[in-house]
C-alpha positions as CSV (number, residue, x, y, z in Angstrom):
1,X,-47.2,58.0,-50.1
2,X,-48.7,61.0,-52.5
3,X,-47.9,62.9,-54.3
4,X,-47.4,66.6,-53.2
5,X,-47.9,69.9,-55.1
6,X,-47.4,73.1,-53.8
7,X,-50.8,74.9,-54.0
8,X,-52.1,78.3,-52.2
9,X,-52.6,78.5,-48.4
10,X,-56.3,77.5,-47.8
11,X,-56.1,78.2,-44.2
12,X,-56.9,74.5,-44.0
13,X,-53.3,73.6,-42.6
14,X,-54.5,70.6,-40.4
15,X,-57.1,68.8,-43.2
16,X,-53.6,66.3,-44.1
17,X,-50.5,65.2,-43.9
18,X,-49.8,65.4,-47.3
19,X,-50.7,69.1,-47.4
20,X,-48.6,71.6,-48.7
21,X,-49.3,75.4,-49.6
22,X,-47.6,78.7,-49.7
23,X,-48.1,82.0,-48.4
24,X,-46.7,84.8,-50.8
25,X,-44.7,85.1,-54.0
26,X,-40.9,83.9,-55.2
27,X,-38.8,81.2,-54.4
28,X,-39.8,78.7,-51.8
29,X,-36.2,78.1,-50.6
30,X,-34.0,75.5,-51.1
31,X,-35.0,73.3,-48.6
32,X,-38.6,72.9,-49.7
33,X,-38.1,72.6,-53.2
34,X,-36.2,69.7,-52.3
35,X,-38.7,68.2,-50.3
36,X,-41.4,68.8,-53.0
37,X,-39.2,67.1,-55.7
38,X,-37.9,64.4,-53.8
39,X,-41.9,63.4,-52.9
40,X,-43.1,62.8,-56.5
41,X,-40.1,60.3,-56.4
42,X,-40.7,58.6,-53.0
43,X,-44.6,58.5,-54.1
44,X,-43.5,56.9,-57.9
45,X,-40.7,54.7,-56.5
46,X,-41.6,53.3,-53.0
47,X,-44.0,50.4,-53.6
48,X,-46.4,50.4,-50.1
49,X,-46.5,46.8,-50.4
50,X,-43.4,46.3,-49.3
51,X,-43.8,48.0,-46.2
52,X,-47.5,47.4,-45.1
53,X,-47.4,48.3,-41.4
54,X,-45.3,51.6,-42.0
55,X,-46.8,54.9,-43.5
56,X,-44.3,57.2,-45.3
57,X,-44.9,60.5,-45.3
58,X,-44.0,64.2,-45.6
59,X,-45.6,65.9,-42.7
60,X,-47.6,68.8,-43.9
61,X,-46.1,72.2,-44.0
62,X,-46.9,75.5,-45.5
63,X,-44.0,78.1,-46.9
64,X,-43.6,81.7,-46.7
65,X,-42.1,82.2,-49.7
66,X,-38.8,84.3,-50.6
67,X,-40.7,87.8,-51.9
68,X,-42.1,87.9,-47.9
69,X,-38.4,88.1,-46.7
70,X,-38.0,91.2,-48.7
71,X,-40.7,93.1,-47.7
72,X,-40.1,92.8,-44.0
73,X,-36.3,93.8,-44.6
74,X,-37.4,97.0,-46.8
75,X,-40.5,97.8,-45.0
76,X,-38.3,97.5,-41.3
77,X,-35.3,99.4,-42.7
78,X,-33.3,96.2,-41.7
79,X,-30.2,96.1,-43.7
80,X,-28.5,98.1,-41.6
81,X,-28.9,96.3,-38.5
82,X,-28.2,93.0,-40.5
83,X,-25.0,94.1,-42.3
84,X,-22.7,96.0,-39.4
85,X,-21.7,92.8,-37.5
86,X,-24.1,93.4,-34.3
87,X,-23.9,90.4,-32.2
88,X,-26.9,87.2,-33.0
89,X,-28.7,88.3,-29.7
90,X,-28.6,91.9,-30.6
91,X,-29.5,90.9,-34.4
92,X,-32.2,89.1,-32.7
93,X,-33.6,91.2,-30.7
94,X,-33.9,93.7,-33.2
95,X,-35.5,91.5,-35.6
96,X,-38.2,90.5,-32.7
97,X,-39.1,94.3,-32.8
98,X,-39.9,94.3,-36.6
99,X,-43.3,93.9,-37.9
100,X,-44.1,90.9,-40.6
101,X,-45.3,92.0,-43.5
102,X,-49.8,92.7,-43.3
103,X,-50.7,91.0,-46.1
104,X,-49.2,87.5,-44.3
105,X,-51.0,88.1,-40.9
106,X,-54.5,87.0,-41.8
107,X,-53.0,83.6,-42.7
108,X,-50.8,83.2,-40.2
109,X,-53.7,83.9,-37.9
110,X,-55.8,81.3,-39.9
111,X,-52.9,79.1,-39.4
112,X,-53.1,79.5,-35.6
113,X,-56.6,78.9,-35.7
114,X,-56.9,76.2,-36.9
115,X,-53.8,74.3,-35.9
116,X,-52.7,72.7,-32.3
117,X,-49.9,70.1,-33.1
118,X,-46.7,71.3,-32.6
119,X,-44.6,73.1,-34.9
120,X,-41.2,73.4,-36.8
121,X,-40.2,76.5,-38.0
122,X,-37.5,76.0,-40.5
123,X,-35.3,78.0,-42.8
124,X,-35.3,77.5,-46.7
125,X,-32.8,80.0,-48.2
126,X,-32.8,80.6,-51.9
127,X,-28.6,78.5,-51.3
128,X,-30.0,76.1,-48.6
129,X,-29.0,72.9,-49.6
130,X,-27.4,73.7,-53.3
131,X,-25.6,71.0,-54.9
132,X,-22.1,71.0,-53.1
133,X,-22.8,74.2,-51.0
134,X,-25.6,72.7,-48.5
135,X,-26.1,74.6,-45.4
136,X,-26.8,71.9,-42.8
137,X,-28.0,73.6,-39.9
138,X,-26.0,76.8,-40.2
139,X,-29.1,78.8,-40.1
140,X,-32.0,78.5,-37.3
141,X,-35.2,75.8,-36.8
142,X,-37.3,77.1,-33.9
143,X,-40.0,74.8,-32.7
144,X,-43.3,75.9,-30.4
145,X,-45.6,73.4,-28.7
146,X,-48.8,75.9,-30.4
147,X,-50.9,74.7,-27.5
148,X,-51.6,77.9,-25.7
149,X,-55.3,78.2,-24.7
150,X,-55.7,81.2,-27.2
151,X,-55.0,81.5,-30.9
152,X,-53.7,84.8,-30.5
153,X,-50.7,83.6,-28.2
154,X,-50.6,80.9,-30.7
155,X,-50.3,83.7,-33.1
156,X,-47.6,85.3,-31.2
157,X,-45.3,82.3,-30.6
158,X,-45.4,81.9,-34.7
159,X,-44.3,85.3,-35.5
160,X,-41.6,85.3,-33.0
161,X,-40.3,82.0,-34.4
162,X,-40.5,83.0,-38.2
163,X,-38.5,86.4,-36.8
164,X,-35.7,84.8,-35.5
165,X,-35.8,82.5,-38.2
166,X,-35.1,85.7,-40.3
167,X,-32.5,86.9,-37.7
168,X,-30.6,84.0,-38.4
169,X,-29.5,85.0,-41.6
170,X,-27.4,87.6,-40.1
171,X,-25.5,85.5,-37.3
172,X,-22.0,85.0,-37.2
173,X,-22.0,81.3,-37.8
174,X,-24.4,82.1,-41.0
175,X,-21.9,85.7,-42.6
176,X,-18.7,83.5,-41.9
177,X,-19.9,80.1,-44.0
178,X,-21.3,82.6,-46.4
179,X,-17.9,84.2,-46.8
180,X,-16.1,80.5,-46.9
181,X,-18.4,80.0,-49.7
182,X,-17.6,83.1,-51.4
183,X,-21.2,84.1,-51.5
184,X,-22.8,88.0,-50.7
185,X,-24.8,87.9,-48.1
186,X,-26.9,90.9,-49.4
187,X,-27.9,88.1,-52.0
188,X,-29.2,85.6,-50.0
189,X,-33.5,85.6,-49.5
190,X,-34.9,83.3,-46.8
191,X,-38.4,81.4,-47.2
192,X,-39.8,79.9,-44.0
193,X,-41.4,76.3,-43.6
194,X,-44.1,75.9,-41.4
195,X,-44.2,72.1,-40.9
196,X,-45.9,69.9,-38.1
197,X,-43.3,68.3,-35.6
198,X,-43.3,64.5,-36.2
199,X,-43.9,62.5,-33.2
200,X,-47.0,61.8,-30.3
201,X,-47.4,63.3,-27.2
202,X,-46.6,61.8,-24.2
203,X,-47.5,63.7,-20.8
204,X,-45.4,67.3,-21.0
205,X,-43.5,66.3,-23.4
206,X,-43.9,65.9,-27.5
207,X,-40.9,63.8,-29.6
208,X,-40.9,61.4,-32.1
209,X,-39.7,57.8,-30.8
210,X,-36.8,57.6,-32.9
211,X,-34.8,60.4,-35.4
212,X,-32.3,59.6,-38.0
213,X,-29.8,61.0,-40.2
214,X,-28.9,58.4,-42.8
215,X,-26.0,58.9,-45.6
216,X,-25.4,57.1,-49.0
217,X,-21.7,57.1,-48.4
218,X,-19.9,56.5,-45.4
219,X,-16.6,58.3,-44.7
220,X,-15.4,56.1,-41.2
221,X,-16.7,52.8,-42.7
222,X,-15.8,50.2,-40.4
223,X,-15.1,46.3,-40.3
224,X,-16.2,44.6,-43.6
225,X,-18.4,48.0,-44.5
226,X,-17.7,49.7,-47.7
227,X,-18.1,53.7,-48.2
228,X,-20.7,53.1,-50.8
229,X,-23.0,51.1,-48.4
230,X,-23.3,54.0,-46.2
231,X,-24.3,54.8,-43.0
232,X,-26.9,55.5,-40.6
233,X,-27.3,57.8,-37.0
234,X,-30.4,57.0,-34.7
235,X,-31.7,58.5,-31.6
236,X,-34.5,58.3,-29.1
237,X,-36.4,61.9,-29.2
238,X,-36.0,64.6,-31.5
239,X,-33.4,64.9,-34.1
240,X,-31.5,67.7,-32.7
241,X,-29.3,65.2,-30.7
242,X,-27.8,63.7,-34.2
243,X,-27.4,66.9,-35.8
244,X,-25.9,68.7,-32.7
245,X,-23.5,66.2,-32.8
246,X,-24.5,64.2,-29.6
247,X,-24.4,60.7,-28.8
248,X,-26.4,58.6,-31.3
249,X,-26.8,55.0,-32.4
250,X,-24.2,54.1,-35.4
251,X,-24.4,51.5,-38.0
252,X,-24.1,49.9,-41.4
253,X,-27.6,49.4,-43.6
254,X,-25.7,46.7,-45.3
255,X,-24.8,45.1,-41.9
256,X,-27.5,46.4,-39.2
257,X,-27.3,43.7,-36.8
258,X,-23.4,44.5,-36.3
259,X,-23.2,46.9,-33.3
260,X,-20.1,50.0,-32.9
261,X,-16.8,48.1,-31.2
262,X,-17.5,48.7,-27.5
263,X,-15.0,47.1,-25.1
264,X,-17.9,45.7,-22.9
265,X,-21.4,45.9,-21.9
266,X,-20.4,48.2,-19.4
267,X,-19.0,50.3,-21.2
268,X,-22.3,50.3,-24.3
269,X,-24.1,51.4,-21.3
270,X,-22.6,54.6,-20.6
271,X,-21.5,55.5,-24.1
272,X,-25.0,55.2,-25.6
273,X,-27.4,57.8,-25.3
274,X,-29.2,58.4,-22.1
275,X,-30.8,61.7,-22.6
276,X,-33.2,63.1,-25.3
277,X,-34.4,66.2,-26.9
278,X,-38.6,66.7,-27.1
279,X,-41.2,69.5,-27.3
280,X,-42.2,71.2,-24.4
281,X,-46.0,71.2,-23.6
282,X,-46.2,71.7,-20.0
283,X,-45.3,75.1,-18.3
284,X,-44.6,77.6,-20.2
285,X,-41.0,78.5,-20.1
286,X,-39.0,82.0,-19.3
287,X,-39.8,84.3,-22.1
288,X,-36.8,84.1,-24.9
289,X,-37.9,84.3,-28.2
290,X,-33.9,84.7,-29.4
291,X,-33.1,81.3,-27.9
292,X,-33.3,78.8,-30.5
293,X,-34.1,76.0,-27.7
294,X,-36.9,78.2,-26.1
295,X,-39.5,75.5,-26.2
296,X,-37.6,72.4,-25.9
297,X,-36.3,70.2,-22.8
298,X,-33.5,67.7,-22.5
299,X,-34.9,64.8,-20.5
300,X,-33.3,62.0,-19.1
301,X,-34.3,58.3,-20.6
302,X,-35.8,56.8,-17.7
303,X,-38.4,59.7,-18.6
304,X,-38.9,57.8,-21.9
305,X,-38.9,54.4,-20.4
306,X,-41.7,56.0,-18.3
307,X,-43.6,57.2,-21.3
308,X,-43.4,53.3,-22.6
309,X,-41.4,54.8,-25.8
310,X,-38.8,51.9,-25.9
311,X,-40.0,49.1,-27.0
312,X,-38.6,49.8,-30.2
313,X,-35.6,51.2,-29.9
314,X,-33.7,49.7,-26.7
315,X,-32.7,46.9,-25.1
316,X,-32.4,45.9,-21.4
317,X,-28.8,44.7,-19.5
318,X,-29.2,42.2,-16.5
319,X,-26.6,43.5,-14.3
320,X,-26.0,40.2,-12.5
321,X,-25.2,38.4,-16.0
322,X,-23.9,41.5,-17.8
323,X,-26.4,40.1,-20.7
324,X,-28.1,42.6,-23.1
325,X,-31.4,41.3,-23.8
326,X,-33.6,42.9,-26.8
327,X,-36.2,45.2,-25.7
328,X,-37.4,46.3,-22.3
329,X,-39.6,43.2,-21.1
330,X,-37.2,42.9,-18.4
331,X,-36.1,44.8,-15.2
332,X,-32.7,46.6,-15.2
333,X,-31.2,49.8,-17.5
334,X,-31.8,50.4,-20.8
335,X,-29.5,50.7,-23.3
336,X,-30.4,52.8,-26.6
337,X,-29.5,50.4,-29.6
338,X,-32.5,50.0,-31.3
339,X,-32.1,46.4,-31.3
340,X,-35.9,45.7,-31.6
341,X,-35.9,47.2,-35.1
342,X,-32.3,46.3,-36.3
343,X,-32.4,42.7,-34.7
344,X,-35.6,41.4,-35.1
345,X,-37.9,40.9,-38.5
346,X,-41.1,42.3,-37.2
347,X,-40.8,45.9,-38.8
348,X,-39.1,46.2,-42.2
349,X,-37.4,49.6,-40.9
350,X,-33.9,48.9,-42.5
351,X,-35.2,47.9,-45.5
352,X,-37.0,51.1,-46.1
353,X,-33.8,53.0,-45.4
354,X,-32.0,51.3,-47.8
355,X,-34.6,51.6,-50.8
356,X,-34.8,55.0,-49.5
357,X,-31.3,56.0,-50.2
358,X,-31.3,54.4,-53.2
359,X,-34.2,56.2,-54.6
360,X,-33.2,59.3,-53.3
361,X,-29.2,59.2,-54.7
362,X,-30.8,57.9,-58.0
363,X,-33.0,61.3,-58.1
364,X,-30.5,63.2,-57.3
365,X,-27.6,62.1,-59.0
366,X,-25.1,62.9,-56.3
367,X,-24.4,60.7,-53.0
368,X,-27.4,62.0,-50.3
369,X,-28.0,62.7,-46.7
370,X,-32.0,62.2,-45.6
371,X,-33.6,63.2,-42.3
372,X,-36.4,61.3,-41.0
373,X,-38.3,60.6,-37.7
374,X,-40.3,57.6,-36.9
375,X,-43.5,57.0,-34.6
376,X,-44.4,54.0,-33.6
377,X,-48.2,52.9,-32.9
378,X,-50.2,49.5,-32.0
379,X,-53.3,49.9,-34.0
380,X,-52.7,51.4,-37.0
381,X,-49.0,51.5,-39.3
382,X,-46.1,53.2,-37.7
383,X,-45.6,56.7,-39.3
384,X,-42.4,57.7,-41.0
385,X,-41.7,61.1,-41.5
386,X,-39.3,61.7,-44.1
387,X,-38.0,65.9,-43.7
388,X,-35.1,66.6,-45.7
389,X,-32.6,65.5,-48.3
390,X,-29.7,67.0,-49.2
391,X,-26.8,66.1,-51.7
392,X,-23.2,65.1,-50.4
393,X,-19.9,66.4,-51.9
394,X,-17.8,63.3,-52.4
395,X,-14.5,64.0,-54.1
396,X,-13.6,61.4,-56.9
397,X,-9.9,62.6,-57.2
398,X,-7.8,59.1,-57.0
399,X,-4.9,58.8,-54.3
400,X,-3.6,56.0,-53.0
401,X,-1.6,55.4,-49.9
402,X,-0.5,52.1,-49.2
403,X,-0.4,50.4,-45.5
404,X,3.3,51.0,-45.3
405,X,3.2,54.8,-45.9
406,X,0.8,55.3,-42.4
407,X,4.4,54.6,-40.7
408,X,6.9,55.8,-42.9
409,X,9.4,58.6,-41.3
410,X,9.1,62.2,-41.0
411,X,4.5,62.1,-40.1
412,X,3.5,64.5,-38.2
413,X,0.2,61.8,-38.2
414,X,-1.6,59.2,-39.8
415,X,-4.6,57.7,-39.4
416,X,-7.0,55.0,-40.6
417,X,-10.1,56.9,-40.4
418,X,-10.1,60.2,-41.8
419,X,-13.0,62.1,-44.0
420,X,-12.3,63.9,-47.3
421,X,-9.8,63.1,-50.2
422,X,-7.2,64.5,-52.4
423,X,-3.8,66.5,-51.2
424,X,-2.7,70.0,-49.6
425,X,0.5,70.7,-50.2
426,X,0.6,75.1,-49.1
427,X,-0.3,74.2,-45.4
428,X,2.0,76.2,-43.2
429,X,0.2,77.2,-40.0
430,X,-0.6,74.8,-37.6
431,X,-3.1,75.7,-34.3
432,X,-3.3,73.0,-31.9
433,X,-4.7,72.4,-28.0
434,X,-2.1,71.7,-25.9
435,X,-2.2,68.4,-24.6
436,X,-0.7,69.2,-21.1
437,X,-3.5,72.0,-20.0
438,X,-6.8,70.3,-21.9
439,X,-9.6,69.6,-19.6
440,X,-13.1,69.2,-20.6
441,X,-14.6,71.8,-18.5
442,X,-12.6,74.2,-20.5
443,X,-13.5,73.0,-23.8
444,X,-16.4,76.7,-24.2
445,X,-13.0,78.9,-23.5
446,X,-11.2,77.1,-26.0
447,X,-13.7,77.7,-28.8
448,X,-13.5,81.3,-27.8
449,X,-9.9,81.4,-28.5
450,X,-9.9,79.9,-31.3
451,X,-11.9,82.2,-33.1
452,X,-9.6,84.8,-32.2
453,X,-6.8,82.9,-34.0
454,X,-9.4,81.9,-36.9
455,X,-10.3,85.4,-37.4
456,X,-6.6,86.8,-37.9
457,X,-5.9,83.7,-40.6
458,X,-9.3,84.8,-42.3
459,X,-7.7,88.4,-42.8
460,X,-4.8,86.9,-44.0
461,X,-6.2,84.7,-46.3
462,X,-4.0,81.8,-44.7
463,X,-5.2,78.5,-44.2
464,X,-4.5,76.1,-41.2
465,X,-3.9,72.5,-39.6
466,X,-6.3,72.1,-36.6
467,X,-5.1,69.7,-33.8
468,X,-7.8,69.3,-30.9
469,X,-9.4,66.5,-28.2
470,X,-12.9,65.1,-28.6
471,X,-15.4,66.2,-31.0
472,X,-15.1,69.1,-32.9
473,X,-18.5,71.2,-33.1
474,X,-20.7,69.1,-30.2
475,X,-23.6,70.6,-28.7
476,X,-22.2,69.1,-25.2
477,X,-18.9,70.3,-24.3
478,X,-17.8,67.7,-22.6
479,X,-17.1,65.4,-25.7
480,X,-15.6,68.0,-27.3
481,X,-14.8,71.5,-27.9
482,X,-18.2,73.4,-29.0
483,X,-17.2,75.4,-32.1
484,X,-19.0,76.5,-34.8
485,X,-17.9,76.2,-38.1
486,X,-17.4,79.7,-38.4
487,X,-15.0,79.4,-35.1
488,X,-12.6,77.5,-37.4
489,X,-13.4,77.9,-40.9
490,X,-9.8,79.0,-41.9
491,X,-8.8,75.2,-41.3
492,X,-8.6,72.6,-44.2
493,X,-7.1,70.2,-42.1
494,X,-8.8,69.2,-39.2
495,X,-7.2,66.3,-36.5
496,X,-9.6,64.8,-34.0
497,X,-7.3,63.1,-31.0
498,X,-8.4,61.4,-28.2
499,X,-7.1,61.2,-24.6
500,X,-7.3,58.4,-22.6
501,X,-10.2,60.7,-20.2
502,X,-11.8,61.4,-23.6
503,X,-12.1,58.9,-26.1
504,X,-15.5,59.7,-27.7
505,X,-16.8,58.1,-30.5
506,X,-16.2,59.4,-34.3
507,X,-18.2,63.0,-35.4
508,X,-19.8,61.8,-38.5
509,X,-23.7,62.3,-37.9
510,X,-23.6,66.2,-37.4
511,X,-24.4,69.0,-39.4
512,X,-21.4,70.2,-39.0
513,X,-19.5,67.5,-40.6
514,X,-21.7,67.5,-43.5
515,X,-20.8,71.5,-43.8
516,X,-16.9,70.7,-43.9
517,X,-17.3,68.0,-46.5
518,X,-19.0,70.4,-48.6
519,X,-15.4,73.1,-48.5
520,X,-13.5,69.7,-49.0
521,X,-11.8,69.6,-45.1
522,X,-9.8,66.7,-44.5
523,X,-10.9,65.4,-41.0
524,X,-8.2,63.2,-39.7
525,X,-9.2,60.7,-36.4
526,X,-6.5,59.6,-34.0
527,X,-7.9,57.6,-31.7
528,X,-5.6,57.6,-28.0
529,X,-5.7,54.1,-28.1
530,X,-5.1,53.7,-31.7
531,X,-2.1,52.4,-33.8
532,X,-1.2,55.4,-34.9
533,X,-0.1,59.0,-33.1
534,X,0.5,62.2,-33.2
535,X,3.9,64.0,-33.0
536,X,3.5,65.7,-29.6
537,X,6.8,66.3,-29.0
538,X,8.4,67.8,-32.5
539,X,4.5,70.5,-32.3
540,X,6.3,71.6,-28.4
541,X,10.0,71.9,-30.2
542,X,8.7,74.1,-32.9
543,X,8.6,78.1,-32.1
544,X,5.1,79.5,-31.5
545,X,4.2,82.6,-33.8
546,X,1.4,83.2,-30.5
547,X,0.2,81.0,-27.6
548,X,-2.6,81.3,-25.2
549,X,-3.7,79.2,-22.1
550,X,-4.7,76.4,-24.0
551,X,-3.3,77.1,-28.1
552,X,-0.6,77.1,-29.9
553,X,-0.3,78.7,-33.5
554,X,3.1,77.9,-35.4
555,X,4.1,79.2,-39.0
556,X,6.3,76.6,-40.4
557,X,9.0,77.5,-42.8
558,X,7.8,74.6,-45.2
559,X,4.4,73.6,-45.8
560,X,3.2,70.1,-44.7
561,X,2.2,67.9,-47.6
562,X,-1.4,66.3,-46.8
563,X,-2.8,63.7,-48.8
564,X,-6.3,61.1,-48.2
565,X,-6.9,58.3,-49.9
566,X,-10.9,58.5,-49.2
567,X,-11.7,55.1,-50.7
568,X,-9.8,53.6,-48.2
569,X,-10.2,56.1,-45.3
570,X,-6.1,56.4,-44.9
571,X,-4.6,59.7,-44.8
572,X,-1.1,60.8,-43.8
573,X,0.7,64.9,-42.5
574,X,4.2,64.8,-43.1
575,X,5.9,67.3,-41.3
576,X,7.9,68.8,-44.4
């Protein structure tokens, strides 16, 4: 890999993939100056030798730096619109209207030009990505296929993106984390990357063959896995599935050939992933430049198996035998465990992650979370794409619960697997989801009411115990209720229970998780199966301060004394 240094736009965006420029003056945004940093390292620190048929890379990108922002907020009169709570669509739509800034146009014309691979238009705030603040994904990424036949719809489709990009800054999700964070808005300034999708094209469609989101320390180690060894997410298509909280492929770097507990082959086959995110480069789509997901399509894995994009990254089950046999010579459904890469010696993949975590949380200083993507050719080394890197908040405050304590008298709930550390002790208010009304297909008006309770604690400065069924903050509502964190940001104690018609997987690979660790939210797991439970029947006895349909919020006369022991995942809710 080279090294990278941010140099002037050339309006020769496509001459490499190590290319990087800028357009403008200012900051570059959190997010690229990360990026550029952490590629002197890989460049200095990752010997190529020990990876001969992969290629690590940064693909090229060019950013609109900070000083850009301003002038299209002055020059449009923007504040106005930005700062009186309009709704995103309506924030949106206003941005859409605004004009970029003239001096930017003849680049971003050049840019169109010259360039047909498909794009990524990412944010990079000026407090994207801070040590111990990072925004994961709380403001927008807009991709475009850039394959109209003309360079001025080309042109178009880029200046729409980089609006709402902009726009994003302004949406609820984005004003309520910035509150949390006890930062001013009005002080935030927003550089844009401009960075080429990884992946290949394959027919209508454009995706890398596998995305990742790996971590340096792993809160739900399981099995002989330690926190410090880490942990890694993997999915077939774009990486939107893993950050979106969706179902991905979890395991240990120090252990990759040990698979997630599943009960049986049966069951691997319909808890694994079986659809995927990509670009969209046939027919154009309905015209929605405020939808984030304008240009993408969720396709089902047979499309992929159809494309020939497995032979990497899934395995095949016999259905007579109930075998699971590594890669897809065979007739019969595929299953998405990436066995040929994590199983067999032929492509050094988990070595590179682990060196690449190491370097990375060396450079850093702090535990990390890096994105990548991975392309995988016949003739010529696969390509890695290495796109972000961003530190983790791991608290080093020691408590220790023993064994015993997980069933000692007077819990609310315990559990074995639970994110954070350290101890609440001012915790009255409880809001739960009532076990006896839950159903999945609810799960989008249950978010909606909670953010009506959420927004009354946030005016009264009071914080909460959240009790809820599947995952908090998927992308799919069926495995769990779809908040965003600024649906439930008054929480500092969040439970995750399972039913027995909803017993998901754990949350870890999302943004969102990465967001709560970052406030220091205790994330309790309680499986429906699991050894431990949670006091259903004291919650029911208690007097509601308000209830809805499917919530309950109760003010407790004592608060509930919290404490996780993080080392060793335990963490216990006494009731007084």
């Amino acid at each position: 890999m080279e090294k990278q240094i941010l140099v002037p736009f050339n309006r020769q965006f496509s001459g490499s993939d190590n290319s990087v420029s800028f357009i403008g003056t200012g900051s570059a945004g959190g997010k690229a100056q990360g990026l550029l940093s952490i590629a002197s390292v890989l460049a200095e620190k990752i010997k190529h030798e020990n990876f001969p048929n992969i290629q690590l890379s940064i693909p090229s990108f060019t950013v609109i730096r900070t000083d850009i922002f301003n002038l299209f907020m002055e020059r449009n009169k923007l504040n106005k619109a930005a700062f009186n709570d309009m709704p995103d669509d309506r924030i949106a739509h206003v941005f859409q209207k605004a004009k970029l800034p003239f001096e930017i146009l003849g680049d971003l014309q050049a840019l169109a030009t010259n360039v047909r691979h498909p794009l990524a238009v990412r944010s990079s705030s000026l407090l994207e990505d801070a040590m111990y603040e990072p925004f994961a994904g709380i403001y927008a990424t807009k991709m475009t296929p850039n394959n109209q036949m003309d360079a001025d719809s080309r042109f178009r489709k880029l200046v729409e993106a980089i609006k709402f990009v902009y726009a994003s800054v302004y949406f609820k999700a984005a004003r309520d984390y910035m509150a949390a964070a006890s930062h001013n808005i009005e002080d935030e300034k927003m550089a844009v990357i401009i960075q080429k999708v990884a992946g290949s094209r394959h027919g209508d469609r454009f995706y890398p063959e596998l995305s990742g989101v790996a971590r340096s320390y792993n809160f739900y180690p399981t099995g002989r896995a330690k926190p410090e060894q880490g942990v890694v997410n993997l999915a077939l298509g774009l990486g939107r599935t893993i950050v979106d909280g969706g179902v991905s492929w979890t395991y240990t770097p120090a252990y990759p050939k040990i698979s997630p507990p599943f009960a049986s082959t049966s069951d691997m086959l319909k808890q694994t992933q079986n659809e995927f995110w990509a670009v969209n480069m046939g027919k154009a789509p309905a015209y929605e430049p405020i939808n984030e997901a304008e240009y993408l399509v969720l396709e089902n894995i047979m499309t992929a198996d159809r494309d020939q994009t497995l032979q990497y990254t899934a395995s095949t089950l016999n259905r007579h035998s109930g075998r699971v046999s590594i890669g897809v010579g065979a007739e019969g459904p595929r299953i998405i465990n990436f066995s040929p890469l994590l199983q067999l010696p032929d492509i050094p993949f988990n070595n590179l992650i682990k060196e690449l975590l190491m370097v990375c949380e060396q450079s850093v200083g702090a535990p990390v979370e890096i994105e990548f993507a991975m392309t995988f050719h016949r003739e010529t080394p696969h390509q890695f794409s290495f796109l972000q890197v961003r530190p983790m908040a791991v608290s080093t405050e020691e408590i220790d619960i023993k064994p015993e304590e997980l069933s000692a008298e007077g819990l609310l709930t315990s559990s074995e697997n639970v994110l954070g550390n350290g101890a609440y002790n001012s915790i009255c208010d409880i809001i739960y989801v009532k076990p006896g009304v839950f159903e999945a297909k609810n799960t989008p008006k249950i978010a909606d009411e909670l953010q009506t309770f959420n927004k009354q604690l946030n005016i009264e400065k009071r914080a909460c115990l959240l009790i809820g069924f599947g995952r908090w903050g998927s992308s799919d509502p069926w495995l769990g209720i779809p908040v965003n964190w600024g649906q439930i940001s008054s929480a500092k104690v969040i439970v995750e229970a399972t039913l027995e018609n909803m017993n998901v997987e754990l949350s870890q690979g999302s943004h969102f998780f990465h967001n709560l660790t970052s406030f220091n939210v205790f994330y309790f797991s309680v499986p429906f199966s699991g050894e431990y439970s949670i006091d259903w029947e004291w919650l029911d006895q208690q007097s509601a301060e308000a209830e809805t349909k499917f919530i309950r919020h109760l003010i407790l006369p004592h608060p509930l004394r919290v404490k996780v022991d993080g080392y060793r995942r335990r963490g216990v809710i006494y009731k007084v």
